[in-house]
PAZA-248819 format. One record per residue (C-alpha): x, y, z negated; residue in one letter. Coordinates in Angstrom, 1 decimal. Layout:
N
[[X Y Z] "A"]
...
This chain:
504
[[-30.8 20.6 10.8] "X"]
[[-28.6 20.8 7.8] "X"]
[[-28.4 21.7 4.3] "X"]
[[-25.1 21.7 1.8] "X"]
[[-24.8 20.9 -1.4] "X"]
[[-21.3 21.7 -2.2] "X"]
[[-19.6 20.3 0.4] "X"]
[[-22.2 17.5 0.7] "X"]
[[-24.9 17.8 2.7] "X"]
[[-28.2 15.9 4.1] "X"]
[[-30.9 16.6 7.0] "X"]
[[-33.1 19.4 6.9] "X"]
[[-36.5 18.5 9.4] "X"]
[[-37.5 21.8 11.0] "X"]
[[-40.9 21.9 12.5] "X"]
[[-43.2 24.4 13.6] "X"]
[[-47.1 24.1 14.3] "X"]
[[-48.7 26.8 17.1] "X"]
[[-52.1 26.5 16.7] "X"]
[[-55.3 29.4 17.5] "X"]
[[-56.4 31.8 15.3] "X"]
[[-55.7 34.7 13.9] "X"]
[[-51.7 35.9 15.1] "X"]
[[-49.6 35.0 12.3] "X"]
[[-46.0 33.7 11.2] "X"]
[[-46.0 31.5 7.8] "X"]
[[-42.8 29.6 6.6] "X"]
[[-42.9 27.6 4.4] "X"]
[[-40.1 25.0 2.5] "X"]
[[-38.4 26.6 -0.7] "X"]
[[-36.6 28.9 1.2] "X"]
[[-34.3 31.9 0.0] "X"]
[[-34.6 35.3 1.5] "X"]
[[-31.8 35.5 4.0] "X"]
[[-34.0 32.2 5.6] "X"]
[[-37.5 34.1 5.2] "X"]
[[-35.8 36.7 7.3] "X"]
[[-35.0 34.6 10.0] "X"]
[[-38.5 35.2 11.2] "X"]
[[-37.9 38.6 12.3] "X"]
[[-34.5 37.3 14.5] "X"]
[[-36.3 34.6 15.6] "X"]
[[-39.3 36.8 17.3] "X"]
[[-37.2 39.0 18.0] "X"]
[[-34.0 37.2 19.6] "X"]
[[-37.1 34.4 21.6] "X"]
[[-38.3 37.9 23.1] "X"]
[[-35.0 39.2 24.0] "X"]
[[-33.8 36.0 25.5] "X"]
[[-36.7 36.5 27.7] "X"]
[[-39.2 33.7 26.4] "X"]
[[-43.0 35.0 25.9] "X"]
[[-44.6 33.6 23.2] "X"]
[[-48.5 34.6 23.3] "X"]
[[-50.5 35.4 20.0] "X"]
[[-50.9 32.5 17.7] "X"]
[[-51.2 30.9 14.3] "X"]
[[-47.6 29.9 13.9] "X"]
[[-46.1 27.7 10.5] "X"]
[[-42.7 26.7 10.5] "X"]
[[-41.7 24.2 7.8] "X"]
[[-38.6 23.2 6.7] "X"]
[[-38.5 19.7 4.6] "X"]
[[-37.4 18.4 1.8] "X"]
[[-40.3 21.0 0.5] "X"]
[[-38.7 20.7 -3.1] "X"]
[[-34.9 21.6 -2.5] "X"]
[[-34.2 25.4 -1.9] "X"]
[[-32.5 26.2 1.8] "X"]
[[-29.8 29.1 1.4] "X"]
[[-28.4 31.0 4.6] "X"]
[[-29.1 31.8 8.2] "X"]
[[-27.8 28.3 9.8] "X"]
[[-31.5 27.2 10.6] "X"]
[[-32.4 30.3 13.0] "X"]
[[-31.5 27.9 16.1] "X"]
[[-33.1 25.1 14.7] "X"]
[[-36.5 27.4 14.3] "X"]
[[-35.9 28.7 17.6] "X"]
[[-36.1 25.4 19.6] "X"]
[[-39.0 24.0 17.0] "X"]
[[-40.9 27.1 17.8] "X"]
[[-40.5 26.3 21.9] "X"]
[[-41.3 23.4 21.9] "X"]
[[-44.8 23.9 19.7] "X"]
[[-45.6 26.2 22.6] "X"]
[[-44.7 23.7 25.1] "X"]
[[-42.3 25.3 26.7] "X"]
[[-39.8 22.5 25.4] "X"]
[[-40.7 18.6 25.7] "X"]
[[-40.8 17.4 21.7] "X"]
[[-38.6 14.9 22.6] "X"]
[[-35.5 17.0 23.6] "X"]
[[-36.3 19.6 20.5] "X"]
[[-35.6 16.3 18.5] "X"]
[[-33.1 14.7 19.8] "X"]
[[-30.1 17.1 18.2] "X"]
[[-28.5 18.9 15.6] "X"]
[[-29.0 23.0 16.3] "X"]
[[-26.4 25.2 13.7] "X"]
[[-25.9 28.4 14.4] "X"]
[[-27.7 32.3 13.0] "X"]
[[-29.4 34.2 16.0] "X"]
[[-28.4 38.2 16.6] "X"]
[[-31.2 39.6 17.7] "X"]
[[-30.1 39.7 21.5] "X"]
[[-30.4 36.0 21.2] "X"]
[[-26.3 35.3 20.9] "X"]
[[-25.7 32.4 18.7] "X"]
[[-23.1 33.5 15.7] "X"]
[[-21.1 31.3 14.1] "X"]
[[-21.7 30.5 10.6] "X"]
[[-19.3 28.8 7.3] "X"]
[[-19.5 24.8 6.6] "X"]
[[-19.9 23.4 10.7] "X"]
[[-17.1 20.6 9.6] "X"]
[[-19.3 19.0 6.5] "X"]
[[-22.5 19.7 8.7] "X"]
[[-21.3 17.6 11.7] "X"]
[[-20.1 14.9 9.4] "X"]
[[-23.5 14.7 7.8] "X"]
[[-25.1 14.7 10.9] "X"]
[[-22.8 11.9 12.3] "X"]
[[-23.5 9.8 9.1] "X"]
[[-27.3 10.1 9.8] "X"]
[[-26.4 8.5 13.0] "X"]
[[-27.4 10.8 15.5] "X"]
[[-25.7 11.5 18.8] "X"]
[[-25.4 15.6 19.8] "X"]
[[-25.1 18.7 17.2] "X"]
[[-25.2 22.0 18.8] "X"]
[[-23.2 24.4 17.0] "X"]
[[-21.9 28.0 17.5] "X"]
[[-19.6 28.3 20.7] "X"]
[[-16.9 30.0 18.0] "X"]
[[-17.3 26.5 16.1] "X"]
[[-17.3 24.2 18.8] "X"]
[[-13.4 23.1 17.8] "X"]
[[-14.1 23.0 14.0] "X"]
[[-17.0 20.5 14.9] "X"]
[[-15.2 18.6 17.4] "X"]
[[-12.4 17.0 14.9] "X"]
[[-15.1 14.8 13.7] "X"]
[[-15.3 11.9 15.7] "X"]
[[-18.2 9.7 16.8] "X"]
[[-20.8 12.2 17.9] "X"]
[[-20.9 14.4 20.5] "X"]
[[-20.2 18.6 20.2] "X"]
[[-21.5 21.1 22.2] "X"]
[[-20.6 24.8 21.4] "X"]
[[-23.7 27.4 22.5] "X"]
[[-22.9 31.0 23.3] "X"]
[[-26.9 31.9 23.1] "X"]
[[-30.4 30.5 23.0] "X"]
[[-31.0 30.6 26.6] "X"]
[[-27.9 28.5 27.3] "X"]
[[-29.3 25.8 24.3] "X"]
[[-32.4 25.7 25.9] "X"]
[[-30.9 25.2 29.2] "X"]
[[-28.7 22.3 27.9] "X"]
[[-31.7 20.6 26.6] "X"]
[[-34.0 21.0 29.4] "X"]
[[-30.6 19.3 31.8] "X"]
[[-28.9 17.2 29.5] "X"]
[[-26.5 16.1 32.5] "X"]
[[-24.8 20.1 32.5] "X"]
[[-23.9 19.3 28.7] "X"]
[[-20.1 19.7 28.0] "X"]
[[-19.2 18.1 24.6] "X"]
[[-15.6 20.1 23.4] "X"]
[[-13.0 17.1 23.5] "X"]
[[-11.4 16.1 20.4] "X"]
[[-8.7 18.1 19.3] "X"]
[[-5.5 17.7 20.6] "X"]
[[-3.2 15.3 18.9] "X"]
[[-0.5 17.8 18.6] "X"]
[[-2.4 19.4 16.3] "X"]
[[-4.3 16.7 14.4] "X"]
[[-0.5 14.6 14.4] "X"]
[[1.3 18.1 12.6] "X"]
[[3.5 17.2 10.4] "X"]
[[1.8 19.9 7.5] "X"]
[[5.2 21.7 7.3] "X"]
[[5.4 24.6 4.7] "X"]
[[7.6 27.1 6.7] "X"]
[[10.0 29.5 4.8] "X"]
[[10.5 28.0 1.3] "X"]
[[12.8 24.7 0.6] "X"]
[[14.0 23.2 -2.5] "X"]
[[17.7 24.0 -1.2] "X"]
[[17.3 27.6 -2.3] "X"]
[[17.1 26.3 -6.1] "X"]
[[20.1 26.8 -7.9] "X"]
[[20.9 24.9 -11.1] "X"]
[[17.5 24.1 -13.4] "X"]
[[17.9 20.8 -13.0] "X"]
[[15.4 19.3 -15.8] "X"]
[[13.0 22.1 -14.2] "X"]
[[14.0 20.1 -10.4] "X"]
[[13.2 16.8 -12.2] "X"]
[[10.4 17.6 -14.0] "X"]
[[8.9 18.9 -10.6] "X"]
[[9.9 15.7 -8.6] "X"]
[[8.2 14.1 -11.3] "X"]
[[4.8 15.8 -11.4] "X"]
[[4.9 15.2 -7.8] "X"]
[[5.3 11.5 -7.9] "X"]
[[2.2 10.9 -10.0] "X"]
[[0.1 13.8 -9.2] "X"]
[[0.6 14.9 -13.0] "X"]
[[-0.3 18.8 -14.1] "X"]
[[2.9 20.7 -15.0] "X"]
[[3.5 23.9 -17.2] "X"]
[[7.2 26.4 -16.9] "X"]
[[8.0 27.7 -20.0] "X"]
[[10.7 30.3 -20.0] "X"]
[[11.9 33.9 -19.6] "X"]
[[11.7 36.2 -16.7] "X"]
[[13.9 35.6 -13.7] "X"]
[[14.5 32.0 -14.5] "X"]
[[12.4 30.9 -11.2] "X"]
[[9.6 29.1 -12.7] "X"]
[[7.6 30.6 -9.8] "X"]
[[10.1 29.9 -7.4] "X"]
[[10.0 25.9 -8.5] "X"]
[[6.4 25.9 -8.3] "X"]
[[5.8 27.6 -5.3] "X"]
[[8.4 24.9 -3.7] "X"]
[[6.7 21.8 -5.1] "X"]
[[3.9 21.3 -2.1] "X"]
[[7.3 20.8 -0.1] "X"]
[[7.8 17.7 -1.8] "X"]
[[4.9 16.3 -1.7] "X"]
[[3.7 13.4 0.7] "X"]
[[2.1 14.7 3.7] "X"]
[[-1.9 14.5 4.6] "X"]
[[-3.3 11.7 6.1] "X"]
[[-5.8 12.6 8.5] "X"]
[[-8.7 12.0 5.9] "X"]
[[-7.0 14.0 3.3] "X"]
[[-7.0 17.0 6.0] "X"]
[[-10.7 16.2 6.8] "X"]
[[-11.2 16.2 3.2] "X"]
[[-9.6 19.6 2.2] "X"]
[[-10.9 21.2 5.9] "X"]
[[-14.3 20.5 4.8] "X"]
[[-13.8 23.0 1.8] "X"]
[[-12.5 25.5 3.7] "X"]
[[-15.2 25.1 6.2] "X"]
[[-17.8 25.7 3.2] "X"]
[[-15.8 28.9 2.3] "X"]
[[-15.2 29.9 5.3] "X"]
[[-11.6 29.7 5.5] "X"]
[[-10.8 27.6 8.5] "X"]
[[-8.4 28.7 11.5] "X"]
[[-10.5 29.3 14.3] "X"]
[[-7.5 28.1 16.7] "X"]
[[-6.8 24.8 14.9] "X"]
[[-9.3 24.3 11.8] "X"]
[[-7.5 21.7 10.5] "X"]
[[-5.3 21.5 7.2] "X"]
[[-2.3 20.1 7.6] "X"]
[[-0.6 21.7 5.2] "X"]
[[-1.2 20.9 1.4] "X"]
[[-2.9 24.0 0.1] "X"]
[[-1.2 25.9 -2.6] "X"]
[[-3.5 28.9 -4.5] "X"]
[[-1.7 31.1 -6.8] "X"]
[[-5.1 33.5 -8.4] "X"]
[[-4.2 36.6 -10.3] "X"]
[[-5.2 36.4 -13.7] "X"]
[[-8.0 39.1 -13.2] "X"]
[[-9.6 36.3 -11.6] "X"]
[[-13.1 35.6 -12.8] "X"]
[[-14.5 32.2 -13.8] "X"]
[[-17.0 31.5 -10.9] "X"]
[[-13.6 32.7 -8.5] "X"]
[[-11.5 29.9 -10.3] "X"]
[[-13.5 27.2 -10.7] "X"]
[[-16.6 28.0 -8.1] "X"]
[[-20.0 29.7 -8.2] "X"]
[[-22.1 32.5 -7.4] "X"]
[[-25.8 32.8 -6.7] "X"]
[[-25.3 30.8 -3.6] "X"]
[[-22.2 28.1 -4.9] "X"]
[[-18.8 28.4 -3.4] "X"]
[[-15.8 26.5 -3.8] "X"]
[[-13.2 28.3 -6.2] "X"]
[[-9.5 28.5 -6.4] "X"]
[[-9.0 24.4 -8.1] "X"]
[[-11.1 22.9 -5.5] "X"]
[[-9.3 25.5 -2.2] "X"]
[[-6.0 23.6 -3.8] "X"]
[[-7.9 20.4 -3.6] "X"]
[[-4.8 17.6 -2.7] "X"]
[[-2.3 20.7 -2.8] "X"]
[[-1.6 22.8 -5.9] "X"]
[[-3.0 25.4 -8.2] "X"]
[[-0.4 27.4 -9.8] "X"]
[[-1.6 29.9 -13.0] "X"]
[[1.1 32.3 -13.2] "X"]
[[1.6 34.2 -16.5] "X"]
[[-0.6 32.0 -18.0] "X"]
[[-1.3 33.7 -21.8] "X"]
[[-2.5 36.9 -19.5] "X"]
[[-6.1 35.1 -17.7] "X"]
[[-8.9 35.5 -20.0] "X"]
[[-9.6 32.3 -22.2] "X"]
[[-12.7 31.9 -21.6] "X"]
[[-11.4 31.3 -17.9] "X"]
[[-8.9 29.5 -18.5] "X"]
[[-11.5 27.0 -20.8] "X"]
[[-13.1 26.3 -18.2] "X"]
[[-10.6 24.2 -16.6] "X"]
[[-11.1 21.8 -18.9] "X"]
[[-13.2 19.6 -17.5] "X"]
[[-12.0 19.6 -13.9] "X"]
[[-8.8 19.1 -14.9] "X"]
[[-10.1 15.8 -16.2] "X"]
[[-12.7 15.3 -13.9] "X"]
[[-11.2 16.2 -11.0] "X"]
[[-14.5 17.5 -9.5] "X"]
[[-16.5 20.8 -10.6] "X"]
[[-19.9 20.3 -10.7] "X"]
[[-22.3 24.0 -10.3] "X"]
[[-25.5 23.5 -11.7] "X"]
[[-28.1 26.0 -10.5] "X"]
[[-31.9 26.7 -11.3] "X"]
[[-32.7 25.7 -7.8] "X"]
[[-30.7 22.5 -7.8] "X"]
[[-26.7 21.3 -8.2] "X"]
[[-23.9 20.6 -6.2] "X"]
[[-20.2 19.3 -6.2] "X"]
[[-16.3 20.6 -5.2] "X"]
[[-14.0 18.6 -5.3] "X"]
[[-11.1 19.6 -7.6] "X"]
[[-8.5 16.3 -7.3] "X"]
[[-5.5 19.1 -8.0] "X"]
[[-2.4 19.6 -9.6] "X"]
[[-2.0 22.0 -12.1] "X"]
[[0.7 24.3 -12.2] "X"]
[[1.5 27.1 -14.5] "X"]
[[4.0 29.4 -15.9] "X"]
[[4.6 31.6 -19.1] "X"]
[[6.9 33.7 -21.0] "X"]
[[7.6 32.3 -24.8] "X"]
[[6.6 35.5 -26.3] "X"]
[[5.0 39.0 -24.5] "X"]
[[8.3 40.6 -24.1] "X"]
[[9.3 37.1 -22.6] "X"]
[[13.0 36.7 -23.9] "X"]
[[12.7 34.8 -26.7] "X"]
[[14.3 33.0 -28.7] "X"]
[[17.0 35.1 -27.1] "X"]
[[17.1 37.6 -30.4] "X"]
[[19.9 39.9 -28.5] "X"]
[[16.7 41.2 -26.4] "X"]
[[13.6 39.8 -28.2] "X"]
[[11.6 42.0 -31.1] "X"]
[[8.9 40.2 -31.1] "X"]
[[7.8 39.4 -34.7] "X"]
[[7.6 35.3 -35.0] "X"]
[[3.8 35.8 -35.6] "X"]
[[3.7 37.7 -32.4] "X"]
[[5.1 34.7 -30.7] "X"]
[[3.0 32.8 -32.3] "X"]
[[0.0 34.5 -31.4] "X"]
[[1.0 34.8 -27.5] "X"]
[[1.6 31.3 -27.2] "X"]
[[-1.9 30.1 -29.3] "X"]
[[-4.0 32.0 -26.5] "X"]
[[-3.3 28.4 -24.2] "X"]
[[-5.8 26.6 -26.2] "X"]
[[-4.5 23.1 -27.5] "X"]
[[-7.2 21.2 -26.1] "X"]
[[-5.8 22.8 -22.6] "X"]
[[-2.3 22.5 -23.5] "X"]
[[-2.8 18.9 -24.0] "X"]
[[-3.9 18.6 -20.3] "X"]
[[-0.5 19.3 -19.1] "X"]
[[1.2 16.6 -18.5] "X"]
[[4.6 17.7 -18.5] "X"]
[[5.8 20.8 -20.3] "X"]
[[9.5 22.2 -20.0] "X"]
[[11.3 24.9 -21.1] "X"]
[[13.5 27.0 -18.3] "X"]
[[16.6 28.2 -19.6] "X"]
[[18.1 31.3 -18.1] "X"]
[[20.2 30.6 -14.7] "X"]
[[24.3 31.4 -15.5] "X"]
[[26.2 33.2 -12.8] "X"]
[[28.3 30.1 -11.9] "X"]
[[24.9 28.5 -11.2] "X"]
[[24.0 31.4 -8.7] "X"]
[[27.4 31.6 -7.4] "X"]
[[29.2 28.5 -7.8] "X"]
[[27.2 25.7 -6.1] "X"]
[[26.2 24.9 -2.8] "X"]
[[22.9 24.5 -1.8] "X"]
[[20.7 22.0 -3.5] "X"]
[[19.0 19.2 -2.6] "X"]
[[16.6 19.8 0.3] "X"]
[[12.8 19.4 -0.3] "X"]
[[12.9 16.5 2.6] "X"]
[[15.6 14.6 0.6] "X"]
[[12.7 14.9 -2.4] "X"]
[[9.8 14.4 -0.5] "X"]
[[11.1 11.1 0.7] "X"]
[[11.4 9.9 -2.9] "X"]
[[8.4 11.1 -3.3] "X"]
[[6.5 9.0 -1.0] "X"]
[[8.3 5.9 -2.0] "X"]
[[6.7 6.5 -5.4] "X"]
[[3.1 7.0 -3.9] "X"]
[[3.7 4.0 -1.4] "X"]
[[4.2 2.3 -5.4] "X"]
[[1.0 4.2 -6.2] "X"]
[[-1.4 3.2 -3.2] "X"]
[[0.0 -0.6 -3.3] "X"]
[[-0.6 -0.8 -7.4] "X"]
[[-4.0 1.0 -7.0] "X"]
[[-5.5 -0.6 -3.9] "X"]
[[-9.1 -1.1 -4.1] "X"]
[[-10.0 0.3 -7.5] "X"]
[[-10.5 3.7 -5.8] "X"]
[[-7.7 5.9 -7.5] "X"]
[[-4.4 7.0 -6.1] "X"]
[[-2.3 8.4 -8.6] "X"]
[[-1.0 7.5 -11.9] "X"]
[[-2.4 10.7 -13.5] "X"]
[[-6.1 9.5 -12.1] "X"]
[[-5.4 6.4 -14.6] "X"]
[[-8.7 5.8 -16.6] "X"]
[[-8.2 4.0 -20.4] "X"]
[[-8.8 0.3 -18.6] "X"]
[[-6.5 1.0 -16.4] "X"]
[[-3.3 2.0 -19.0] "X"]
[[-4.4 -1.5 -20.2] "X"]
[[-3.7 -3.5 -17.1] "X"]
[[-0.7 -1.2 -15.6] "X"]
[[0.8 0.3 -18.6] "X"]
[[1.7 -2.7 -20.1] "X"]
[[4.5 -2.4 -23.0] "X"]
[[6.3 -5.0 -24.4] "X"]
[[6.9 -5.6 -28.2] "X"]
[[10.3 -3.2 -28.9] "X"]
[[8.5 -0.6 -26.9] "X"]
[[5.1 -0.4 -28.3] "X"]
[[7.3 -0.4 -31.3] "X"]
[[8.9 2.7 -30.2] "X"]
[[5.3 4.1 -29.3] "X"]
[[4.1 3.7 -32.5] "X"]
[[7.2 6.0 -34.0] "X"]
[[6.8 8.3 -31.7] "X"]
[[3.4 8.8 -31.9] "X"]
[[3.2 9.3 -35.7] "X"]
[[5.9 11.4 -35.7] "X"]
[[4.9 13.7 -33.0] "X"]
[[1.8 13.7 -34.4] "X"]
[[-0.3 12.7 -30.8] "X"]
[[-3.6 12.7 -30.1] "X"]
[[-5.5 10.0 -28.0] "X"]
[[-4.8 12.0 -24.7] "X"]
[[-1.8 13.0 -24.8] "X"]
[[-0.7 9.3 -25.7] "X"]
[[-2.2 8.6 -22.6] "X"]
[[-0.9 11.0 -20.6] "X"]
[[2.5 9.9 -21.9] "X"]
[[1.8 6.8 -20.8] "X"]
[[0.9 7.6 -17.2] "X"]
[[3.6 9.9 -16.9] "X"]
[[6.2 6.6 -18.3] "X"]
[[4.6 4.9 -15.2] "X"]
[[5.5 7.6 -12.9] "X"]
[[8.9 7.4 -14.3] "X"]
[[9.2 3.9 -14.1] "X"]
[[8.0 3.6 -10.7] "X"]
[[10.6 6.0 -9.3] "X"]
[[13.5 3.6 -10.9] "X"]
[[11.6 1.1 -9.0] "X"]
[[10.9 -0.7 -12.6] "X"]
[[7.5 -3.0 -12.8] "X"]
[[7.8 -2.5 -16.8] "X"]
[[7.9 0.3 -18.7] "X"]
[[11.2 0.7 -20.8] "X"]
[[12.4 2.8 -23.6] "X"]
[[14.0 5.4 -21.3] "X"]
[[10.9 6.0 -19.3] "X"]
[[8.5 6.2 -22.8] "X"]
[[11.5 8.6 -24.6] "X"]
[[11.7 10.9 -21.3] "X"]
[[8.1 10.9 -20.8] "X"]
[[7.5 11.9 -24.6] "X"]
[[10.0 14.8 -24.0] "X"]
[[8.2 16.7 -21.9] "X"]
[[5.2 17.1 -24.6] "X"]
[[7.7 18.8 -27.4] "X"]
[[6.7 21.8 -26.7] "X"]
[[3.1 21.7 -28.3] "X"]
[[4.9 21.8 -32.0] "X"]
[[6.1 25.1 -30.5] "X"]
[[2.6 25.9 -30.2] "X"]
[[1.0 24.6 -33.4] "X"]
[[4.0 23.5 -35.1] "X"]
């Protein structure tokens, strides 16, 4: 058996000791109430699938004794246990798989969230058959190097075990599927007309991976930008989609037909969205929004409007890249290796400084634009203002550049990227670390020169000096450059003048 923590997971040993005495049912193992009710569809589904079990002292125990178990994925596993302490299954057989799956009480196996993560654990841990839910059988069967079998009920799982010769493992998927290119259907960079530092600034945030904030009044497609950016990014490898499939698995979010992402995900919360939706939780832990846009994006539209205390949160994954849940009964991990992307008005009325339509007093600016906190603000890589698009802009061009044409850039940069980064376990500039600006961010006399004005008269602090750094690297890589030059350093400081906005 099986038991997550986040999306990781290790063994769960299930066994059950039928012994005389007084008739009785104990479990035992830390276990939560959903799993102290599996007793009840246990007895009940054994009975139904016509298996008589006479009076006995029964104890099932589920080990590690000291972690807590959470949900109804181990009524198989206590089925089998329990048949073979009556000796109605050899041990051997009860032992020698994997058995996911809740019980109805007719004895039909239902499916259940998190088979992906549970058949990689189990394959890790080296053993050679997982039964799983006949609903799950393809979710399970992407992961190679063990063998799947999908159940429709008890009595076909104890059938399979008693012959293991009828046992059909579900193929591996097609590789129609699994070779998808990850298309986003219905939305190309093509449509964008004019915003050209908005188009660049994208491209940009794309090449490195780097967090991205729209500044700008109503209709001037900051949303329409963002939502358009996972076209340009690199398509999945195959363990990036195993990766982000996993999450979904845990929250229950994977395709039945093909549960596979191909696609990079892109989440766009309200802003009514609570803390534990955006960043993960709950009594039992679930992914949230950052880690469902794990290798894809998160885009925060209307950005002043989320509650702060929300929005503080990000904080830490943002610089993490991981959100840790802590929990009386023990911890766990999600992933969160996302780009940030968000979008705001200047002001609440969202024209200004346009004073033809704006009243807004310049406190009240001020005001709307201080509810982005400035230790947040200073996790955005790249900040730019979008202007308002002119007629001739809407009318007088032909279509832009296609989000292929960009992608392909794109990938030439991460191809940089992988090449630069190889075996120090990062893969974008924005996942830099301090010793790494050292060795790749190298800047030669007249330019530190120049980083020494700018950062005194911008007024920087530690991280965002960084983050202009990693963003110059980005820069430079997509001229093809293996030094950073003024140009790249000028550009990438830029896109951070927005924070005397803020505070200035």
């Amino acid at each position: 058996m099986w038991r997550c923590g986040g999306i990781d997971g290790y063994l769960v040993h299930v066994e059950a000791d039928v012994s005389p005495g007084l008739p009785d049912f104990a479990m035992v193992g830390f276990l939560s109430s959903e799993v102290k009710e599996a007793r009840e569809r246990v007895r009940t589904a054994l009975r139904n699938s016509d298996f008589a079990l006479p009076p006995k002292r029964v104890t099932v125990n589920l080990s590690p004794a000291d972690v807590r178990k959470e949900g109804t994925a181990y009524d198989l596993a206590m089925a089998i246990s329990l048949l073979a302490g009556y000796g109605m299954l050899p041990e051997k057989s009860a032992e020698s798989a994997v058995r996911i799956g809740e019980l109805a009480l007719n004895g039909k196996v239902c499916p259940v969230n998190g088979v992906l993560p549970r058949v990689l654990t189990a394959r890790r841990a080296g053993l050679p058959l997982c039964f799983v839910p006949y609903e799950n059988r393809r979710e399970g069967a992407v992961v190679e190097g063990i063998r799947v079998v999908g159940v429709r009920s008890l009595a076909e799982a104890v059938q399979l075990l008693y012959h293991p010769e009828e046992q059909q493992p579900e193929p591996c998927p097609a590789e129609e599927w699994l070779d998808a290119s990850g298309e986003i259907d219905g939305v190309d960079f093509a449509e964008v007309r004019g915003q050209e530092t908005m188009r660049r600034a994208a491209e940009v945030a794309a090449a490195g991976m780097h967090n991205l904030l729209f500044i700008g009044s109503p209709g001037s497609g900051k949303s329409m930008i963002a939502r358009r950016i996972p076209t340009i990014l690199p398509r999945m490898s195959r363990e990036e989609s195993l990766a982000v499939s996993q999450v979904y698995s845990v929250a229950g979010l994977l395709p039945e037909e093909t549960p596979l992402i191909r696609a990079r995900p892109f989440r766009a919360p309200h802003h009514t969205i609570s803390t534990a939706a955006l960043v993960g939780g709950g009594r039992v832990p679930r992914p949230g929004e950052i880690s469902l846009a794990d290798r894809g994006v998160l885009f925060l539209d209307e950005l002043p409007e989320f509650q702060k205390n929300t929005l503080e949160v990000l904080r830490q994954p943002m610089e993490d890249r991981e959100v840790h849940v802590a929990r009386v009964g023990g911890s766990c991990r999600f992933p969160a290796d996302t780009m940030v992307v968000a979008a705001m008005n200047p002001c609440r009325c969202g024209f200004y400084p346009d004073r033809s339509r704006c009243r807004c007093g310049e406190g009240e600016v001020r005001r709307y634009l201080q509810r982005i906190s400035r230790p947040l603000l200073e996790r955005m890589d790249l900040c730019v203002e979008a202007p308002p698009v002119s007629y001739a802009d809407l009318e007088g061009r032909g279509p832009g550049e296609s989000s292929a044409a960009i992608r392909e850039r794109v990938e030439a940069v991460r191809q940089i990227q992988a090449e630069r980064f190889a075996g120090t376990g990062i893969f974008f500039n924005s996942q830099m670390q301090a010793g790494h600006l050292r060795e790749f961010c190298h800047l030669g006399e007249a330019e530190s020169q120049l980083m020494e004005q700018l950062f005194e008269r911008k007024g920087l602090s530690a991280r965002a000096y960084h983050r202009v750094l990693k963003v110059a690297r980005t820069l430079a890589d997509m001229d093809g450059k293996a030094e950073i030059g003024r140009a790249h350093l000028l550009e990438a400081v830029s896109y951070r003048t927005m924070e005397n906005k803020f505070w200035g």
